[in-house]
DRENDO-1510 file (C-alpha; in Angstrom, 1 decimal, always signed):
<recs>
REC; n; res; u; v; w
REC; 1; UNK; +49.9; +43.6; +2.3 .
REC; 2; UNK; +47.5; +45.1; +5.0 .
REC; 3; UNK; +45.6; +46.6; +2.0 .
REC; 4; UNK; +44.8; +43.4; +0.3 .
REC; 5; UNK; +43.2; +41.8; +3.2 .
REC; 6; UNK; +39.6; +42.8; +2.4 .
REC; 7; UNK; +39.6; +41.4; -1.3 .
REC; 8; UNK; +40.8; +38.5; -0.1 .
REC; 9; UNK; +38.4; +38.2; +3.0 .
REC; 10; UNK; +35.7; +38.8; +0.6 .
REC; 11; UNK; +37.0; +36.1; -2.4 .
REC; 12; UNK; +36.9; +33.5; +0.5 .
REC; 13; UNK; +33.2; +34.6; +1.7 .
REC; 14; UNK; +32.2; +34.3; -1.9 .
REC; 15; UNK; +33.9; +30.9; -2.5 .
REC; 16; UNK; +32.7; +29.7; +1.0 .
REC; 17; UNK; +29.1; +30.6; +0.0 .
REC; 18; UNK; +29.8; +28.7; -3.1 .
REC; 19; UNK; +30.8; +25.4; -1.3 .
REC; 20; UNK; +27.6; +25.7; +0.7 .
REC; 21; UNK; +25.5; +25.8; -1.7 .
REC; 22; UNK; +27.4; +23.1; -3.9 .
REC; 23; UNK; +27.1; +20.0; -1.4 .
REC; 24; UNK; +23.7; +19.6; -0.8 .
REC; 25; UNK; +23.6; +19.5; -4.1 .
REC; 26; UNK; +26.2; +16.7; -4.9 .
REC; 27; UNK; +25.2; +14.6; -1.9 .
REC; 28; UNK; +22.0; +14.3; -3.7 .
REC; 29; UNK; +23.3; +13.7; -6.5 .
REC; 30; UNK; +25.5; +10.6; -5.2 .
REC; 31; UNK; +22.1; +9.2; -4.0 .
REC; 32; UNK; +22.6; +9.8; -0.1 .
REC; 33; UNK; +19.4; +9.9; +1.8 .
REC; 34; UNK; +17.5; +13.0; +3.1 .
REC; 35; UNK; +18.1; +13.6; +6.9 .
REC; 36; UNK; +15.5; +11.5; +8.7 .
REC; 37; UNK; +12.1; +12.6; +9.3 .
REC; 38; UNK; +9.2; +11.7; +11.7 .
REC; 39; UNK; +7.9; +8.0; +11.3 .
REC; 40; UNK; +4.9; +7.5; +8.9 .
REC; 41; UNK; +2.6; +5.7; +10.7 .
REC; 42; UNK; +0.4; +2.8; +8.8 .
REC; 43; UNK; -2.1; +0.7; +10.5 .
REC; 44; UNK; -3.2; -2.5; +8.4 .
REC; 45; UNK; -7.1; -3.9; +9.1 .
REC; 46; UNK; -8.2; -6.9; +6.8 .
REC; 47; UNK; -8.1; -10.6; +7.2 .
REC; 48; UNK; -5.9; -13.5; +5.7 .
REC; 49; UNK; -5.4; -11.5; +2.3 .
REC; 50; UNK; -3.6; -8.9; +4.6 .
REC; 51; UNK; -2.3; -11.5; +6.9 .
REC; 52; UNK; -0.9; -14.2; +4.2 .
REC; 53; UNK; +2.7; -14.9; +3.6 .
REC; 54; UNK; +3.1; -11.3; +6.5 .
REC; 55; UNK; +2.8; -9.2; +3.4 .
REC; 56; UNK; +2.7; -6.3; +6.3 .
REC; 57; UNK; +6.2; -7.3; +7.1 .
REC; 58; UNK; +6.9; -7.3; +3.4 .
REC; 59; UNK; +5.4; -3.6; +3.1 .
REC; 60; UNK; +7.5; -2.6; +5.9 .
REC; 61; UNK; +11.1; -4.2; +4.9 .
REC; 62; UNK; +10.0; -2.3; +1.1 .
REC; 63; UNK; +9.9; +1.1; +3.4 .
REC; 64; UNK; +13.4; +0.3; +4.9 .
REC; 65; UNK; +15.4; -0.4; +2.3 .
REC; 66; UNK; +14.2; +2.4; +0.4 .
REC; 67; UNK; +15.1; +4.7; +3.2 .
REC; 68; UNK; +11.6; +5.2; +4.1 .
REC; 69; UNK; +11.3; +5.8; +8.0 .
REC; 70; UNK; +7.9; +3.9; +9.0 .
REC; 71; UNK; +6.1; +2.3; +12.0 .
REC; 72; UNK; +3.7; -0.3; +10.6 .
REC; 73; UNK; +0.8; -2.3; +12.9 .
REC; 74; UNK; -1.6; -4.8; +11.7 .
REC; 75; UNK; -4.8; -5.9; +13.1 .
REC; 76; UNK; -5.6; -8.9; +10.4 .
REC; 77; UNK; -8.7; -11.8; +11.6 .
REC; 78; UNK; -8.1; -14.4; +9.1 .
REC; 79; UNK; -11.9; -15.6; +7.7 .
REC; 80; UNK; -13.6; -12.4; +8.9 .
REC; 81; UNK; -15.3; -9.5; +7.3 .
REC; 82; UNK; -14.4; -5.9; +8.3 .
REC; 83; UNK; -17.8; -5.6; +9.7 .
REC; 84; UNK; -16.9; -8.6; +12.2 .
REC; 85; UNK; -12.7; -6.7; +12.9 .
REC; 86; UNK; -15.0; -3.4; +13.4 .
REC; 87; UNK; -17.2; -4.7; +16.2 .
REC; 88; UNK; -17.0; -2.7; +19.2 .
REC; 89; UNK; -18.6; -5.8; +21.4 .
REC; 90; UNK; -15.6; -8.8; +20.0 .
REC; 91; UNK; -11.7; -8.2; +21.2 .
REC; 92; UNK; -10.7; -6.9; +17.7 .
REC; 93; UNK; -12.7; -4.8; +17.4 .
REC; 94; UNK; -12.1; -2.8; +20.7 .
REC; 95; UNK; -8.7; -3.1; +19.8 .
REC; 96; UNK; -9.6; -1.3; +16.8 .
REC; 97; UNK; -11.1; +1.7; +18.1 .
REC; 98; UNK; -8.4; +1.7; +21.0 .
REC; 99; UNK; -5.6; +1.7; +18.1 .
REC; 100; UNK; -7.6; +4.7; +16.7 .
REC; 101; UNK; -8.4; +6.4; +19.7 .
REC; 102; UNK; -5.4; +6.0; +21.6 .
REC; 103; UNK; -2.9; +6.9; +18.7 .
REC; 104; UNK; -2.0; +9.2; +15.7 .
REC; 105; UNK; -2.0; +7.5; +12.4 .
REC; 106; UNK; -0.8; +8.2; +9.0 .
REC; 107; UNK; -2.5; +5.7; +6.8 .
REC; 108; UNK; -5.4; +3.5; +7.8 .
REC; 109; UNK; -5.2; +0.4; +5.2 .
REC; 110; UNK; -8.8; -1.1; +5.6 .
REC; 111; UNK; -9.3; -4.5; +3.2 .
REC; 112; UNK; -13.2; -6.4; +3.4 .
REC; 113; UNK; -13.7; -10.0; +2.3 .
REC; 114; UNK; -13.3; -10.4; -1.2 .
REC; 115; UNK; -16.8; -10.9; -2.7 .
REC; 116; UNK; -18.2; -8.5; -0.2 .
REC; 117; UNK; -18.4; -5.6; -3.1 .
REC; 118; UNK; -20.1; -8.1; -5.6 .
REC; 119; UNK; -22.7; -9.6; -3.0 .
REC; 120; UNK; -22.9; -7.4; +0.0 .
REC; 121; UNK; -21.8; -3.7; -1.5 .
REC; 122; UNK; -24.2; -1.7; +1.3 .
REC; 123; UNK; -23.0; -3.4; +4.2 .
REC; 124; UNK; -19.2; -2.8; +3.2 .
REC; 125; UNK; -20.3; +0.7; +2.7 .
REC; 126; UNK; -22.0; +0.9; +5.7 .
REC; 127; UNK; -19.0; -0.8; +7.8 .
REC; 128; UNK; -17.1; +2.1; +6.7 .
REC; 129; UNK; -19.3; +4.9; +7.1 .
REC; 130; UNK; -19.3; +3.9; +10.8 .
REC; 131; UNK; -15.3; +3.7; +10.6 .
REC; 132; UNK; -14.8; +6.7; +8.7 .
REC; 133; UNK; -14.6; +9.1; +11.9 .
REC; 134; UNK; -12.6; +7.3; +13.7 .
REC; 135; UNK; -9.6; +7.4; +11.3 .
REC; 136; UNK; -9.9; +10.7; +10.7 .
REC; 137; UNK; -10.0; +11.4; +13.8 .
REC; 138; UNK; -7.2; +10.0; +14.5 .
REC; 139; UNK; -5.0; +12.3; +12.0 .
REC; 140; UNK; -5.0; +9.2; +9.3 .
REC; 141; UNK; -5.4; +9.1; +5.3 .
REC; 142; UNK; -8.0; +5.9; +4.4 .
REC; 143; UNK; -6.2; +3.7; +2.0 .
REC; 144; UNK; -8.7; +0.9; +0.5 .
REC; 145; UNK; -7.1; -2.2; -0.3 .
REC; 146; UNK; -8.7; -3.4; -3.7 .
REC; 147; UNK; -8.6; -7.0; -3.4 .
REC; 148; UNK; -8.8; -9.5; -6.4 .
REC; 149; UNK; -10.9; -11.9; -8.5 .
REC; 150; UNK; -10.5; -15.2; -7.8 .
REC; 151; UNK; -8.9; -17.9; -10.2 .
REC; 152; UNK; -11.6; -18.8; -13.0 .
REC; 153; UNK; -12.0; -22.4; -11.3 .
REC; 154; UNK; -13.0; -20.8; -8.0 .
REC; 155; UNK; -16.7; -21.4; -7.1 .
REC; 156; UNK; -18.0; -17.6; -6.6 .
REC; 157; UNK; -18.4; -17.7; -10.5 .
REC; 158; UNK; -20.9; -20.5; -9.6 .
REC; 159; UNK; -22.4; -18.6; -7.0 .
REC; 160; UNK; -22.8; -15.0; -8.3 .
REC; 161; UNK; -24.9; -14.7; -11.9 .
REC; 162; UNK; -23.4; -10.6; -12.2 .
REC; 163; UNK; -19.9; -12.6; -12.5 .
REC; 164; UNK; -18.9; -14.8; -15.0 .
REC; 165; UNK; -14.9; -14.1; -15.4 .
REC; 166; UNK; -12.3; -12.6; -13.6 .
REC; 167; UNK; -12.5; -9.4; -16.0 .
REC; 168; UNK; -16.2; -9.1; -14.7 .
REC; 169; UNK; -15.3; -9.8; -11.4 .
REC; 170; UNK; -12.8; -7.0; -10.8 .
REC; 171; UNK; -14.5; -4.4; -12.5 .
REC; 172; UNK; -17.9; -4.9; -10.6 .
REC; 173; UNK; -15.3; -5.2; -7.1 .
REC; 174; UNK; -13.3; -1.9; -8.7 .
REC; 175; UNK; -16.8; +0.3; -9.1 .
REC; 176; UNK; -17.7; -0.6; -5.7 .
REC; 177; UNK; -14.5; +0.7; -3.8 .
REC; 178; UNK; -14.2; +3.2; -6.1 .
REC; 179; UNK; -17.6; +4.7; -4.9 .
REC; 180; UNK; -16.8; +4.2; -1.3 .
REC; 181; UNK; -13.3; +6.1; -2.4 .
REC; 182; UNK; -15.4; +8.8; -3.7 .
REC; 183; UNK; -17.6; +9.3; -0.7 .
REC; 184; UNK; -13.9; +9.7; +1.9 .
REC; 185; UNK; -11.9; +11.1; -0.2 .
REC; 186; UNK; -10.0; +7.8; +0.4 .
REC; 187; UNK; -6.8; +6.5; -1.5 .
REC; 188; UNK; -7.2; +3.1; -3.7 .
REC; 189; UNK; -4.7; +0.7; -3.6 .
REC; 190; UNK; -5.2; -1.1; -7.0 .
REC; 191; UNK; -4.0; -4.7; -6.0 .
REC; 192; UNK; -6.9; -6.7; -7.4 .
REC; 193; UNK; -6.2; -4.5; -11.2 .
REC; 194; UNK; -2.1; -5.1; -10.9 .
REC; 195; UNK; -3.4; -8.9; -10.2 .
REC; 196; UNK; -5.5; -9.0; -12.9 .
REC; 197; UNK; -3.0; -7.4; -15.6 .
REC; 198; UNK; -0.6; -10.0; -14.3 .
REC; 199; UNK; -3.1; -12.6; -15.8 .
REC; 200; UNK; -3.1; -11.4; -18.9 .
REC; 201; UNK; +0.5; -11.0; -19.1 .
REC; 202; UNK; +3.5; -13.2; -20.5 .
REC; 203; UNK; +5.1; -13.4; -17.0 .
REC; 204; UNK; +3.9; -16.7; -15.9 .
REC; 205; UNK; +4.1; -15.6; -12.7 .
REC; 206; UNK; +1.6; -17.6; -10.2 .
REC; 207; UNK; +0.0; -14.9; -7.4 .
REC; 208; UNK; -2.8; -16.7; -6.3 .
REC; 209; UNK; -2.7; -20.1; -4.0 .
REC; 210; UNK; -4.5; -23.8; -4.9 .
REC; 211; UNK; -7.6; -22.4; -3.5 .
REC; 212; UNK; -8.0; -20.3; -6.2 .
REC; 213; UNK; -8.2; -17.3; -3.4 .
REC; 214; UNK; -5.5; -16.3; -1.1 .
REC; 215; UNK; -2.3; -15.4; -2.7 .
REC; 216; UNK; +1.2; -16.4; -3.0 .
REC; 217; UNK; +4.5; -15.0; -1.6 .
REC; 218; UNK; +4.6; -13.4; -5.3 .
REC; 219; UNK; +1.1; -12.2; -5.2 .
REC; 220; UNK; +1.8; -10.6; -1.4 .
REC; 221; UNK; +5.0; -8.8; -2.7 .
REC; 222; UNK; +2.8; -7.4; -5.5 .
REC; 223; UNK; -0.1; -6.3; -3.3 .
REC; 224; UNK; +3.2; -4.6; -0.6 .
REC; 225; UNK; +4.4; -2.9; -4.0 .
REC; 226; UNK; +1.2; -1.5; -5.0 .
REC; 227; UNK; +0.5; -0.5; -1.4 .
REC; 228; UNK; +4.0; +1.1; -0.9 .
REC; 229; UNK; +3.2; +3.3; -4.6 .
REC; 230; UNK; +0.0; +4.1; -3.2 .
REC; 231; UNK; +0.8; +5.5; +0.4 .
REC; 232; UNK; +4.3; +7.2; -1.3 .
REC; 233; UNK; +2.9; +8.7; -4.6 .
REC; 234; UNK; +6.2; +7.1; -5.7 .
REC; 235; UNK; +7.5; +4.0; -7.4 .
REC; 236; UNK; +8.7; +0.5; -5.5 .
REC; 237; UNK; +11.1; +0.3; -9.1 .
REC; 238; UNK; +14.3; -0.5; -8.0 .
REC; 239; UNK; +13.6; -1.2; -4.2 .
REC; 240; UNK; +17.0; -3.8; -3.6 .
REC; 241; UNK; +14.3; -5.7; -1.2 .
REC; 242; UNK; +13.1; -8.9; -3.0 .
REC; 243; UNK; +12.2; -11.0; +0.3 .
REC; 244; UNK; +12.5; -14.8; -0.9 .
REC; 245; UNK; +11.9; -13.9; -4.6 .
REC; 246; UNK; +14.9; -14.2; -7.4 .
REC; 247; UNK; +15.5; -10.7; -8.2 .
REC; 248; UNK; +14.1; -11.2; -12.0 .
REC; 249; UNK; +10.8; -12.0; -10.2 .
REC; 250; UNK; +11.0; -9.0; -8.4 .
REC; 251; UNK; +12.0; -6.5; -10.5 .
REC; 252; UNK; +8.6; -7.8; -12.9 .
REC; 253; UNK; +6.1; -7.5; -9.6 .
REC; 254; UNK; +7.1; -3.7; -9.3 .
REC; 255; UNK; +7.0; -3.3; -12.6 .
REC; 256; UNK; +3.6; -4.4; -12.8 .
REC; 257; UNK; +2.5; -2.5; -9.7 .
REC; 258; UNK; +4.6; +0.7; -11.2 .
REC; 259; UNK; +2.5; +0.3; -14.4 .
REC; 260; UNK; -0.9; -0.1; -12.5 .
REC; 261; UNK; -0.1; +3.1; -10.3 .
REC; 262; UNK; +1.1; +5.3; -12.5 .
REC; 263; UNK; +0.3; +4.9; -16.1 .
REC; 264; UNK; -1.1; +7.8; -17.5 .
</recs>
Protein backbone atom coordinates (compact mmCIF):
# COMPACT_ATOMS: atom_id res chain seq x y z
CA UNK A 1 0.00 0.00 0.00
CA UNK A 2 3.02 2.20 1.09
CA UNK A 3 3.74 2.44 -2.66
CA UNK A 4 0.57 3.92 -3.72
CA UNK A 5 0.71 6.85 -1.36
CA UNK A 6 2.36 9.33 -3.78
CA UNK A 7 -0.31 8.90 -6.64
CA UNK A 8 -2.75 9.36 -4.37
CA UNK A 9 -1.15 12.40 -2.52
CA UNK A 10 -0.73 13.83 -5.89
CA UNK A 11 -4.68 12.99 -7.29
CA UNK A 12 -5.74 14.94 -4.15
CA UNK A 13 -3.28 18.08 -4.79
CA UNK A 14 -4.62 18.08 -8.28
CA UNK A 15 -8.28 17.79 -7.26
CA UNK A 16 -7.70 20.32 -4.39
CA UNK A 17 -6.21 22.77 -6.89
CA UNK A 18 -9.35 22.07 -8.87
CA UNK A 19 -11.83 23.10 -6.04
CA UNK A 20 -9.83 26.31 -5.61
CA UNK A 21 -10.07 27.40 -8.58
CA UNK A 22 -13.81 26.27 -9.11
CA UNK A 23 -15.53 28.43 -6.22
CA UNK A 24 -14.62 31.75 -6.92
CA UNK A 25 -15.97 30.99 -9.90
CA UNK A 26 -19.53 29.61 -8.83
CA UNK A 27 -19.89 32.20 -6.03
CA UNK A 28 -19.90 34.59 -8.77
CA UNK A 29 -21.90 32.98 -10.68
CA UNK A 30 -24.71 32.67 -7.85
CA UNK A 31 -24.57 36.48 -7.71
CA UNK A 32 -22.60 36.90 -4.24
CA UNK A 33 -20.89 40.21 -3.86
CA UNK A 34 -17.19 40.89 -4.23
CA UNK A 35 -15.28 41.20 -0.81
CA UNK A 36 -15.75 44.74 0.27
CA UNK A 37 -13.57 47.51 -0.84
CA UNK A 38 -12.61 51.08 0.40
CA UNK A 39 -15.65 53.54 0.46
CA UNK A 40 -16.13 55.66 -2.75
CA UNK A 41 -16.36 58.95 -1.54
CA UNK A 42 -18.95 61.50 -3.44
CA UNK A 43 -19.42 65.01 -2.40
CA UNK A 44 -22.68 66.72 -3.79
CA UNK A 45 -22.55 70.87 -4.44
CA UNK A 46 -25.79 72.42 -6.02
CA UNK A 47 -28.91 73.95 -4.70
CA UNK A 48 -32.61 72.81 -4.50
CA UNK A 49 -32.29 70.63 -7.75
CA UNK A 50 -29.69 68.67 -5.70
CA UNK A 51 -31.43 69.16 -2.50
CA UNK A 52 -35.25 68.33 -3.68
CA UNK A 53 -37.13 65.30 -2.55
CA UNK A 54 -33.00 64.27 -0.72
CA UNK A 55 -32.22 62.86 -4.17
CA UNK A 56 -28.52 62.55 -2.35
CA UNK A 57 -30.21 60.09 -0.04
CA UNK A 58 -31.77 58.43 -3.01
CA UNK A 59 -28.21 58.20 -4.86
CA UNK A 60 -26.88 56.74 -1.75
CA UNK A 61 -29.69 53.99 -0.89
CA UNK A 62 -29.11 53.15 -5.09
CA UNK A 63 -25.33 52.48 -3.97
CA UNK A 64 -26.41 50.14 -1.12
CA UNK A 65 -28.63 48.01 -2.38
CA UNK A 66 -26.52 47.37 -5.28
CA UNK A 67 -23.65 46.42 -3.02
CA UNK A 68 -21.91 49.53 -3.72
CA UNK A 69 -19.80 50.60 -0.58
CA UNK A 70 -20.12 54.57 -0.48
CA UNK A 71 -19.85 57.67 1.81
CA UNK A 72 -21.98 60.35 0.27
CA UNK A 73 -22.01 64.34 1.67
CA UNK A 74 -23.96 67.09 0.31
CA UNK A 75 -23.40 70.79 0.56
CA UNK A 76 -26.87 71.91 -1.36
CA UNK A 77 -28.09 76.22 -0.78
CA UNK A 78 -31.44 76.01 -2.11
CA UNK A 79 -31.97 79.38 -4.57
CA UNK A 80 -28.22 79.92 -4.91
CA UNK A 81 -25.81 79.79 -7.73
CA UNK A 82 -22.55 77.86 -7.52
CA UNK A 83 -20.75 80.99 -7.67
CA UNK A 84 -22.66 82.10 -4.34
CA UNK A 85 -21.96 77.98 -2.51
CA UNK A 86 -18.25 78.71 -3.80
CA UNK A 87 -17.61 81.92 -1.91
CA UNK A 88 -14.82 81.79 0.28
CA UNK A 89 -16.26 84.99 2.40
CA UNK A 90 -20.20 83.24 3.14
CA UNK A 91 -20.34 79.95 5.54
CA UNK A 92 -20.91 77.56 2.57
CA UNK A 93 -18.57 78.38 0.97
CA UNK A 94 -15.68 77.92 3.64
CA UNK A 95 -17.34 74.87 4.25
CA UNK A 96 -16.63 74.12 0.74
CA UNK A 97 -13.04 74.58 0.56
CA UNK A 98 -12.72 72.92 4.15
CA UNK A 99 -14.65 69.74 2.76
CA UNK A 100 -11.99 69.85 -0.07
CA UNK A 101 -9.08 70.76 1.87
CA UNK A 102 -9.56 68.78 4.78
CA UNK A 103 -10.70 65.42 2.98
CA UNK A 104 -10.04 62.86 0.14
CA UNK A 105 -12.80 62.71 -2.31
CA UNK A 106 -13.85 60.41 -5.08
CA UNK A 107 -16.37 62.35 -7.09
CA UNK A 108 -17.09 66.04 -6.77
CA UNK A 109 -20.81 66.40 -8.22
CA UNK A 110 -20.97 70.30 -8.83
CA UNK A 111 -24.69 71.37 -10.32
CA UNK A 112 -25.21 75.70 -11.18
CA UNK A 113 -28.59 77.29 -11.42
CA UNK A 114 -30.46 76.09 -14.28
CA UNK A 115 -30.36 78.97 -16.85
CA UNK A 116 -26.92 79.89 -15.79
CA UNK A 117 -25.48 78.11 -19.16
CA UNK A 118 -28.11 79.84 -21.42
CA UNK A 119 -27.66 83.48 -19.80
CA UNK A 120 -24.56 83.61 -17.82
CA UNK A 121 -22.23 80.70 -19.58
CA UNK A 122 -18.67 82.73 -18.58
CA UNK A 123 -19.37 83.20 -15.10
CA UNK A 124 -20.35 79.37 -14.65
CA UNK A 125 -17.14 78.77 -16.38
CA UNK A 126 -15.38 80.92 -14.51
CA UNK A 127 -16.88 79.62 -11.02
CA UNK A 128 -15.37 76.46 -11.96
CA UNK A 129 -12.07 77.35 -13.18
CA UNK A 130 -11.54 78.82 -9.73
CA UNK A 131 -12.92 75.33 -8.22
CA UNK A 132 -11.17 73.20 -10.48
CA UNK A 133 -7.96 72.91 -8.19
CA UNK A 134 -9.40 72.34 -5.29
CA UNK A 135 -11.10 69.12 -6.27
CA UNK A 136 -8.30 67.83 -7.78
CA UNK A 137 -6.53 68.44 -5.22
CA UNK A 138 -8.32 66.77 -3.18
CA UNK A 139 -7.87 63.30 -5.10
CA UNK A 140 -11.61 63.78 -6.73
CA UNK A 141 -13.09 63.08 -10.43
CA UNK A 142 -15.47 66.38 -11.40
CA UNK A 143 -18.91 65.11 -12.25
CA UNK A 144 -21.19 67.99 -13.89
CA UNK A 145 -24.72 67.59 -13.09
CA UNK A 146 -26.55 68.51 -16.42
CA UNK A 147 -29.63 69.96 -15.25
CA UNK A 148 -32.91 70.34 -17.35
CA UNK A 149 -35.21 72.58 -19.41
CA UNK A 150 -37.99 73.79 -17.71
CA UNK A 151 -41.71 72.91 -18.54
CA UNK A 152 -42.80 74.86 -21.91
CA UNK A 153 -45.18 77.09 -19.66
CA UNK A 154 -42.23 78.25 -17.54
CA UNK A 155 -41.38 81.94 -18.02
CA UNK A 156 -37.44 81.69 -19.07
CA UNK A 157 -38.88 80.97 -22.66
CA UNK A 158 -40.34 84.55 -22.13
CA UNK A 159 -37.20 85.84 -20.89
CA UNK A 160 -34.41 84.35 -23.16
CA UNK A 161 -34.89 85.04 -27.19
CA UNK A 162 -31.91 81.99 -27.86
CA UNK A 163 -34.72 79.68 -26.29
CA UNK A 164 -37.94 78.98 -27.58
CA UNK A 165 -38.60 75.09 -26.47
CA UNK A 166 -37.36 72.77 -24.27
CA UNK A 167 -35.44 70.98 -27.30
CA UNK A 168 -33.59 74.38 -27.64
CA UNK A 169 -33.23 74.82 -24.19
CA UNK A 170 -31.20 71.68 -23.45
CA UNK A 171 -29.16 71.64 -26.29
CA UNK A 172 -27.92 75.30 -25.78
CA UNK A 173 -27.53 74.12 -21.54
CA UNK A 174 -25.83 70.57 -23.00
CA UNK A 175 -23.09 72.62 -25.35
CA UNK A 176 -22.20 74.76 -22.46
CA UNK A 177 -21.35 71.90 -19.88
CA UNK A 178 -20.10 70.02 -22.42
CA UNK A 179 -17.36 72.73 -23.05
CA UNK A 180 -16.60 73.14 -19.46
CA UNK A 181 -16.46 69.07 -19.54
CA UNK A 182 -13.95 69.43 -22.19
CA UNK A 183 -11.72 72.00 -20.50
CA UNK A 184 -11.41 69.32 -16.91
CA UNK A 185 -11.63 66.40 -18.28
CA UNK A 186 -14.75 66.26 -16.22
CA UNK A 187 -17.59 63.50 -16.32
CA UNK A 188 -21.34 64.59 -17.49
CA UNK A 189 -24.08 63.41 -15.83
CA UNK A 190 -26.83 63.69 -18.52
CA UNK A 191 -29.97 64.36 -16.26
CA UNK A 192 -31.45 67.31 -18.17
CA UNK A 193 -31.18 64.77 -21.79
CA UNK A 194 -32.74 61.54 -19.80
CA UNK A 195 -35.44 64.41 -18.63
CA UNK A 196 -35.95 65.51 -21.90
CA UNK A 197 -36.29 61.92 -23.70
CA UNK A 198 -38.75 61.29 -20.96
CA UNK A 199 -40.89 64.13 -22.54
CA UNK A 200 -40.99 62.80 -25.66
CA UNK A 201 -41.80 59.39 -24.49
CA UNK A 202 -45.10 57.38 -23.94
CA UNK A 203 -44.41 56.97 -20.16
CA UNK A 204 -46.54 59.60 -18.86
CA UNK A 205 -44.42 59.90 -16.17
CA UNK A 206 -44.48 63.56 -14.44
CA UNK A 207 -40.63 64.61 -13.34
CA UNK A 208 -40.94 68.10 -13.03
CA UNK A 209 -43.12 70.01 -10.06
CA UNK A 210 -46.12 72.84 -10.64
CA UNK A 211 -43.50 75.38 -11.00
CA UNK A 212 -42.50 74.16 -14.07
CA UNK A 213 -38.85 73.86 -12.45
CA UNK A 214 -37.77 71.74 -9.59
CA UNK A 215 -38.52 68.10 -9.93
CA UNK A 216 -40.52 65.40 -8.61
CA UNK A 217 -39.80 62.36 -6.42
CA UNK A 218 -39.79 60.57 -10.04
CA UNK A 219 -37.65 63.23 -11.64
CA UNK A 220 -35.00 62.96 -8.43
CA UNK A 221 -34.92 59.13 -8.80
CA UNK A 222 -34.05 59.71 -12.47
CA UNK A 223 -31.47 62.37 -11.92
CA UNK A 224 -29.84 59.54 -8.69
CA UNK A 225 -30.04 56.89 -11.68
CA UNK A 226 -28.24 58.84 -14.18
CA UNK A 227 -25.74 60.03 -11.51
CA UNK A 228 -25.24 56.40 -10.10
CA UNK A 229 -24.49 55.24 -14.24
CA UNK A 230 -22.27 58.02 -14.42
CA UNK A 231 -19.91 57.79 -11.36
CA UNK A 232 -20.11 53.59 -11.84
CA UNK A 233 -19.69 53.30 -15.74
CA UNK A 234 -22.43 50.75 -14.97
CA UNK A 235 -26.14 50.38 -15.19
CA UNK A 236 -28.86 51.31 -12.16
CA UNK A 237 -31.10 48.30 -14.37
CA UNK A 238 -32.37 46.16 -11.89
CA UNK A 239 -31.27 48.03 -8.66
CA UNK A 240 -34.33 46.34 -6.11
CA UNK A 241 -34.34 50.10 -4.54
CA UNK A 242 -37.44 52.05 -5.78
CA UNK A 243 -37.76 54.51 -2.68
CA UNK A 244 -41.66 55.49 -2.63
CA UNK A 245 -42.05 54.60 -6.38
CA UNK A 246 -44.31 51.35 -7.64
CA UNK A 247 -41.72 49.23 -9.04
CA UNK A 248 -43.16 49.57 -12.81
CA UNK A 249 -42.27 53.27 -12.23
CA UNK A 250 -38.95 52.36 -11.38
CA UNK A 251 -37.89 49.91 -13.44
CA UNK A 252 -38.98 52.75 -16.57
CA UNK A 253 -36.73 55.77 -14.78
CA UNK A 254 -33.52 53.34 -15.08
CA UNK A 255 -34.43 52.36 -18.10
CA UNK A 256 -34.42 55.79 -19.35
CA UNK A 257 -31.31 56.77 -17.57
CA UNK A 258 -29.73 53.25 -18.84
CA UNK A 259 -30.67 54.40 -22.39
CA UNK A 260 -29.34 58.00 -21.94
CA UNK A 261 -25.87 56.62 -20.55
CA UNK A 262 -25.17 54.06 -22.58
CA UNK A 263 -26.61 54.01 -25.93
CA UNK A 264 -24.18 53.59 -28.48
Amino acid sequence: MQKFLPIKKSIFIVCLAMMLCWIPVTAHAAGHREAPTSPTRILFVGNSYTQRNHMPNIFRKLCKSSGQNVIVRSLTNPGRSLKNTSNPTTANGRKLYRLLRMQRWDYVILQDRRYYPISKPQRMKRTIRKLAPYIQASGAKMVLYQTWAPGKWHNDYNRYDSVSNRSDYQSILNRTIAEIAEEHNALVAPVGTAFLLCSHSSYGIKLLMGDYSHPTVEGSYLAACVIYNTVFSRSSMGIPYTGTLDVMTAFKLQKLAETVCFAS
